[in-house]
Structure formats: structure tokens, C-alpha cells
C-alpha positions in Angstrom: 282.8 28.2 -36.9 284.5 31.3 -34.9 282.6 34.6 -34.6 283.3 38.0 -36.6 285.1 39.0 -33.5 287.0 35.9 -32.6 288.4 36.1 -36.9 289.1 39.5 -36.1 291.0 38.6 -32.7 293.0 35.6 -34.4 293.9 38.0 -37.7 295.7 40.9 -35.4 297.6 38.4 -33.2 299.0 37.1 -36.5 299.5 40.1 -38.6 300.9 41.7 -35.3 304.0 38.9 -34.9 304.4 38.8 -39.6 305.0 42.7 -38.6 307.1 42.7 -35.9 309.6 40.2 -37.8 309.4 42.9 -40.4 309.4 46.0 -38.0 306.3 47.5 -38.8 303.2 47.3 -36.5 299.5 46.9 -37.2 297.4 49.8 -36.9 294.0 48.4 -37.7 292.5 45.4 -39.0 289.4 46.1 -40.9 286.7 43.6 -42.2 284.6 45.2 -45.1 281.9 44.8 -47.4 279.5 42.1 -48.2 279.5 38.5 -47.4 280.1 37.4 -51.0 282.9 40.3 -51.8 284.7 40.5 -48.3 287.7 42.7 -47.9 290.5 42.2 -45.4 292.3 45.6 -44.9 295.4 45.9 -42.9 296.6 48.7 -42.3 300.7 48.6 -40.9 303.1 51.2 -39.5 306.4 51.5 -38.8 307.5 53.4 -35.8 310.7 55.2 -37.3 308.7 57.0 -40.5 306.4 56.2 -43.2 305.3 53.2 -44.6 306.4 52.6 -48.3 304.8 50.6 -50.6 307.5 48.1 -50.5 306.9 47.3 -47.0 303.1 46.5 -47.9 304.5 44.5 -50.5 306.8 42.7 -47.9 303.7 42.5 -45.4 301.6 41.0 -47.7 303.9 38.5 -49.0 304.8 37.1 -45.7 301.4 37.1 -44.0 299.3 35.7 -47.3 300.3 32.2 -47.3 299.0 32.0 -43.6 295.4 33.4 -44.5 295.4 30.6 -47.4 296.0 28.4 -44.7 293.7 29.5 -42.3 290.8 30.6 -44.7 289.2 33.0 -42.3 286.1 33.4 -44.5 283.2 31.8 -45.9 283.9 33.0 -49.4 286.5 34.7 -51.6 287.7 37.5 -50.3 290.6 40.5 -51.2 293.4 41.0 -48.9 294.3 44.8 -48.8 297.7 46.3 -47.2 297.9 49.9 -46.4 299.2 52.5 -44.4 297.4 54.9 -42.6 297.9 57.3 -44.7 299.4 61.4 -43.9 296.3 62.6 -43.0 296.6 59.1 -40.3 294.3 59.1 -37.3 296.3 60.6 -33.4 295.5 57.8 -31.2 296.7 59.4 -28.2 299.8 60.4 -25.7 301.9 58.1 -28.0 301.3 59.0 -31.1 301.2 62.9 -30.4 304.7 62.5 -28.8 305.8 60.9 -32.5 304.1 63.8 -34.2 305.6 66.7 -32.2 306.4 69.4 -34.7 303.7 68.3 -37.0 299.9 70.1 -37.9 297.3 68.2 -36.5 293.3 68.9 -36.5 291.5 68.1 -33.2 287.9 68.0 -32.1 287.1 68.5 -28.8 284.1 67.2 -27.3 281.2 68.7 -25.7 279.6 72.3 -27.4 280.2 74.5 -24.7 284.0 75.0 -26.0 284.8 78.3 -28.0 287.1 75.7 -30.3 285.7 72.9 -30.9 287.4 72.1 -34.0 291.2 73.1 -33.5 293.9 73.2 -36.2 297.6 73.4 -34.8 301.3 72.2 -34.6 301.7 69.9 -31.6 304.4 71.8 -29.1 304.3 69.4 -25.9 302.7 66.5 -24.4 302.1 67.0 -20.8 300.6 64.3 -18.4 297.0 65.2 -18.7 297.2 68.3 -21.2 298.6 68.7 -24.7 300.1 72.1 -26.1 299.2 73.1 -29.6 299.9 76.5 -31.4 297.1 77.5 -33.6 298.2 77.4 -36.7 296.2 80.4 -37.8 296.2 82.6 -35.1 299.8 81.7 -33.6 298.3 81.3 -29.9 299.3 78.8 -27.7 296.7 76.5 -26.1 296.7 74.3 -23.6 293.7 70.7 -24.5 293.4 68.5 -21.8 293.6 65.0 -23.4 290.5 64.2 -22.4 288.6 67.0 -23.9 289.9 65.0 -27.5 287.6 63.4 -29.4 289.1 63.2 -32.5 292.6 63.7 -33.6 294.5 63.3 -37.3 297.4 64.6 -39.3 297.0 67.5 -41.4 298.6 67.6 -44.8 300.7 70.8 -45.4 301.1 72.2 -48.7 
């Protein structure tokens, strides 16, 4: 019987080549809820733009039959495809180079900073530094990446 972890492991690899054959990527794998009423969630990308809900379709379609093969669980469980969504988590240099132009909210570690919660339009990705203008204010700032704790999209009305 393989561990959580070792389901987990064997699940991305898989997902990850379905979704490359498909051109999307896999941005998390997430095991949820209760041993009687599990729920596989994966949640795909595509690089170029948003994910539609045709390419979950697509996704889901193609990768299904191998979980019925496989049977990763115990007991029944729901297979769930999603995207991350427009308010998606910034997982770092990558992704905020994708999202230049766009709002973005970040929290900033440690209390000592004036800001610690910042809401702004990413302007530039430098090695060690990212520049944001405040969205409310108009200032520039300068974050150094590894003052980020948290980062996600911001939905503009």
C-alpha cells in the first residue's frame, strides 16, 4: 500500500505528462476530505492565458481512465478539475514575470515593515527585487523577493 505522499508523488508525474500532451500544466494536486468522501482536485494551467472549462473537460477526460486503472484510494472518491482561478496564487519570479501589468496583493513578512500588506500593478522583475506601483497611492516600490510571503492576483472591477 503506498503512502499519502508516495499517491500524491505518482498522481502529479501523471497528471503532469496527460497535461503537457494537452498543453496545460499542473498547478497543484490536492487530496481533500475524509477517508470515506475523498476528493482529488487538480488544478491545471496553461502558460499562454486562462484555463477554460473546455480544457478541464479535455483534462479530465484524458487523465480519468488512468485513475480507474490505478485506483489510488481506498474508497470512492470525486475527481475535481479546476483552474486556479483570477484571484490565482504568485508563486514567484516566474509567475510575476507572466503577470507584469496586472494588480497583485502581497504580504510581506516580518512586522517591522510600514506595508505589510501591499496592493499594486507589478512594473518589473529584477534579480532579487520586484517593482510594484501602489495602486492607491501611485508610488513606486521596490520588495525584495524574499521579503514575500504571500502573493495572488487581484480582481479588477
Amino acid at each position: 500500500m503506498l503512502t499519502s505522499k508516495e499517491v500524491k508523488q505518482l498522481i502529479w508525474e501523471k497528471a503532469d505528462n496527460v497535461a503537457s500532451k494537452l498543453d496545460l500544466e499542473i498547478f497543484d494536486i490536492l487530496i481533500k476530505g475524509s477517508n470515506k468522501n475523498k476528493i482529488l482536485e487538480i488544478v491545471i494551467d496553461k502558460a499562454g492565458g486562462y484555463v477554460s472549462i473546455g480544457d478541464c473537460e479535455r483534462f479530465s477526460k484524458a487523465f480519468d481512465p488512468w485513475l480507474d486503472e490505478i485506483d489510488p484510494f481506498d474508497k470512492s472518491y470525486e475527481l475535481v478539475v479546476s483552474s486556479p482561478g483570477l484571484d490565482r496564487k504568485l508563486r514567484g519570479k516566474a509567475d510575476y514575470e507572466r503577470f507584469k501589468g496586472k494588480l497583485a496583493k502581497f504580504i510581506l513578512k516580518g512586522k517591522e515593515k510600514k506595508h505589510s500588506v501591499v496592493i499594486g500593478y507589478i512594473d518589473d522583475i529584477l534579480e532579487d527585487q520586484i517593482k510594484i506601483t501602489e495602486k492607491d497611492s501611485g508610488k513606486l516600490l521596490n520588495i525584495d523577493l524574499n521579503e514575500i510571503d504571500k502573493a495572488n492576483l487581484e480582481i479588477e472591477l
